[in-house]
N, C-alpha and C positions, 0 to 999 in steps of 0.2 A: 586372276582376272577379275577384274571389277564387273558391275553389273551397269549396263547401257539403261538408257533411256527407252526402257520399255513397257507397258501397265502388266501390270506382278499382280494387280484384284482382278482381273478377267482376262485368263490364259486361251489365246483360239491357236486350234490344232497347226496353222503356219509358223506359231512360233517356237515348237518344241519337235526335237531331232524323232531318229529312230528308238522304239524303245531299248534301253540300256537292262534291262533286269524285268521279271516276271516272276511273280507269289501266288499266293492262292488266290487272291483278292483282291489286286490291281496292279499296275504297270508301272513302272519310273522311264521317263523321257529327262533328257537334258531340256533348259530350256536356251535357242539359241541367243546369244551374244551375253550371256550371266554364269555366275558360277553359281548356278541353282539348277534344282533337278524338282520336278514334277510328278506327285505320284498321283496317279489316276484308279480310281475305282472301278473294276467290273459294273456291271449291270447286276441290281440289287445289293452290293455291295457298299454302299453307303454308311451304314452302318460303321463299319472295321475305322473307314475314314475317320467318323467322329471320335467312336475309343480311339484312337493313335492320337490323333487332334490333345484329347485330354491327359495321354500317357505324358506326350512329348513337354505339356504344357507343365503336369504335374513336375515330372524332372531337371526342367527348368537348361543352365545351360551349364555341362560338363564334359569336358577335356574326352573323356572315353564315350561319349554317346553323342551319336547323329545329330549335327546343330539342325534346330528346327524352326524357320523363317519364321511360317504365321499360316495361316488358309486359304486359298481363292474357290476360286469361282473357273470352273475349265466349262467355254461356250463351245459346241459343237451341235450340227442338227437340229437347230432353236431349244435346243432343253441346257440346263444348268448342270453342272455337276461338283460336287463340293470336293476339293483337290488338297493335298499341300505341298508346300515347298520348303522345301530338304535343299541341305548343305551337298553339291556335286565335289565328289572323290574321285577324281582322275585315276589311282591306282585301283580303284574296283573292291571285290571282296577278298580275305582272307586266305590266302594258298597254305603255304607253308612259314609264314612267322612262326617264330615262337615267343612273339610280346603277348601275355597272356591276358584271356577274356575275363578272370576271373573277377577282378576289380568292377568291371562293367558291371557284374551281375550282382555281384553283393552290393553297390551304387542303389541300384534300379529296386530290391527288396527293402534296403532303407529307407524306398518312397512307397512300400507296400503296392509294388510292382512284380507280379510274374510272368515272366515274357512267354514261356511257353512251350516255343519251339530254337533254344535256343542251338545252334550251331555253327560250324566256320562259313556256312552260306550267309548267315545274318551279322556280321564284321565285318565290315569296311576299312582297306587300310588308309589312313587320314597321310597329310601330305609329310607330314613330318615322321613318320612310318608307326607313330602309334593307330592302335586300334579304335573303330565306334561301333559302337552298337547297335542297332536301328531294326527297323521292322516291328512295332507294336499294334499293328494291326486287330490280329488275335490273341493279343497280351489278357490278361487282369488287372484291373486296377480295383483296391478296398474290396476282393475277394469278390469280385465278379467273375462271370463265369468264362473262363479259359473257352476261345474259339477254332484256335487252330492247334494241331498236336504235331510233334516232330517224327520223323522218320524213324522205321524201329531202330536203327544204331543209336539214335542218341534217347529211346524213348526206353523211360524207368520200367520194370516188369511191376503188374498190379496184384499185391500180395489179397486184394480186395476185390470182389466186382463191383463196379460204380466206384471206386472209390476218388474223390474230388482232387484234382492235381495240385501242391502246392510246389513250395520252396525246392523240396527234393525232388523236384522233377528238374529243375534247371540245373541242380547241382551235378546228376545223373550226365547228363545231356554235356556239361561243362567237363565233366570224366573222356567224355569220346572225345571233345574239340582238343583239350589237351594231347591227348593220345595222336590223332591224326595232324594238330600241328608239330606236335612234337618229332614224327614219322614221316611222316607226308605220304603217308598211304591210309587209305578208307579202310575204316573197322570193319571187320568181317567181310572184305572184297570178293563178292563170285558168290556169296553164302543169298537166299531167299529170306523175304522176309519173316516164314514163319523160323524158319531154322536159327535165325540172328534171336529172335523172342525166345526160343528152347533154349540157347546158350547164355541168354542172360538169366535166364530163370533158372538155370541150374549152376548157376555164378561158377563159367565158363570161359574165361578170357584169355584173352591171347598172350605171347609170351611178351612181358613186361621188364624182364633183369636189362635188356639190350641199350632201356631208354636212358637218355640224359638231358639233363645234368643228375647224377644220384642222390636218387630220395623224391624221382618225377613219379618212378613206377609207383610208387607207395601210397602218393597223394592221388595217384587215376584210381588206385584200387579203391581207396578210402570215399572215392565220388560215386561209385559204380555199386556198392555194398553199404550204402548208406552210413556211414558212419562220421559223415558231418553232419550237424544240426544247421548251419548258416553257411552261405558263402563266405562272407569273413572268416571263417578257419581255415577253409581254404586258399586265402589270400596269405594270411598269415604262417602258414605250412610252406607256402612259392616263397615268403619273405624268406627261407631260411636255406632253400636251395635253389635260388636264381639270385646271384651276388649282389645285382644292381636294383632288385628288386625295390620298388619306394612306396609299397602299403597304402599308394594314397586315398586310397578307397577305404581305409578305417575309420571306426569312429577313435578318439585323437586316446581315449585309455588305450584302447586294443593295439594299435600302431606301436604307441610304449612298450608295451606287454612287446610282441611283437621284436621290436628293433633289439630289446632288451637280451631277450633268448637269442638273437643272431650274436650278438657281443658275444655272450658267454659261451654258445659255441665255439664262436671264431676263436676266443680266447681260451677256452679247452682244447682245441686243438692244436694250437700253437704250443701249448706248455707241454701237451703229450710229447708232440715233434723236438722240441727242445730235452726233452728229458731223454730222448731215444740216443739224439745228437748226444748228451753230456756222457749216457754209459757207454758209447756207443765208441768214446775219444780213449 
């Protein structure tokens, strides 16, 4: 759908539907006759606007995150409110794909971004059935201080008190989305949230051999136990057990690296198989 002849700098409450989505910190509405969507600040929440404002700006425009128009101005009640306008996704967020987030997120740290509260509520599926990424509201940007925190399923256990959220907190978090897309069932279903935080902390998890494609379980464990340093290993780990897997989220050595080790598996494999076949005649 194109967008009509409507003013896009000052949005009044007749031209935007019922809200479609609700966060901590403001509301997305469709805006009617556009394929644009509206997000709107709570009261005091202004703020989150601006960070997102500068996230989306910072990130500029990629295939796996939330196209992001520009900023208005939402009139209601003679007061102003500073808005913006997002790219509207017909299919909504995230069920059960298994096109994975991980590219998104290792993307978003390469602009020294941490989103925060990453999870399959914060992926939208885009029209061509990949994924975006969106909701930086309560992101970081250049080690600003993280606003919003994610639900105890996808939230890292603090081997610290106070200790400052980074990188491995999205990674952590990228552990669950995987697992619950990969499933399509909620980690730890029926469990409390203190009880969900004992199980992580006593690195506790559910039973993992069942998942597929093999070698998924191995990369959730490796998100969940910290034992990636970057999202990009864990991009490049999916490169070697999701066939069609295309890295594009690497920087262009790593991707090498990368496609490089898929070859030589594939091709390990194939010379085992042949050699089983040749004793086998």
């Amino acid at each position: 759908m194109n967008c009509v002849a409507v003013d896009l700098n000052q949005i009044r409450p007749g031209q935007i539907g019922p809200a479609i989505g609700y966060g901590t910190f403001a509301c997305v509405s469709r805006i009617a006759g556009t394929s644009l969507a509206v997000k709107v600040p709570f009261d005091e929440a202004s703020h989150h606007i601006r960070i997102e404002q500068r996230i989306y700006e910072r990130l500029g425009e990629h295939h796996l995150i939330l196209k992001y128009h520009r900023q208005a101005i939402f009139l209601s009640g003679g007061q102003t409110t500073p808005v913006l306008l997002l790219q509207f996704l017909e299919a909504g967020t995230l069920e059960k794909s298994l096109n994975t987030p991980s590219e998104a997120v290792a993307y978003i740290h390469s602009k020294t971004v941490i989103h925060g509260d990453v999870g399959c509520h914060d992926f939208l599926v885009q029209d061509n059935g990949t994924l975006a990424l969106c909701d930086f509201g309560g992101s970081s940007i250049d080690s600003s201080e993280i606003l919003e925190f994610p639900k105890p399923r996808y939230a890292r256990p603090r081997p610290r008190l106070g200790e400052k959220p980074d990188v491995k907190d999205d990674i952590f978090a990228l552990g669950t989305a995987l697992y619950e897309i990969s499933t399509g069932q909620t980690l730890y279903k029926g469990k409390s949230d203190k009880e969900i935080a004992a199980l992580f902390r006593s690195y506790t998890y559910p039973d993992l051999q069942q998942l597929s494609p093999l070698g998924l379980s191995e990369i959730i464990r490796r998100c969940w136990s910290e034992r990636y340093a970057d999202a990009e290993q864990v991009v490049c780990d999916l490169s070697k057990v999701l066939p069609d897997f295309a890295c594009s989220a690497l920087r262009p050595e790593l991707r090498h690296w990368c496609l490089s080790t898929k070859l030589l598996w594939t091709t390990s494999l194939l010379s085992i198989f042949a050699l089983y076949i040749f004793l086998s005649a």
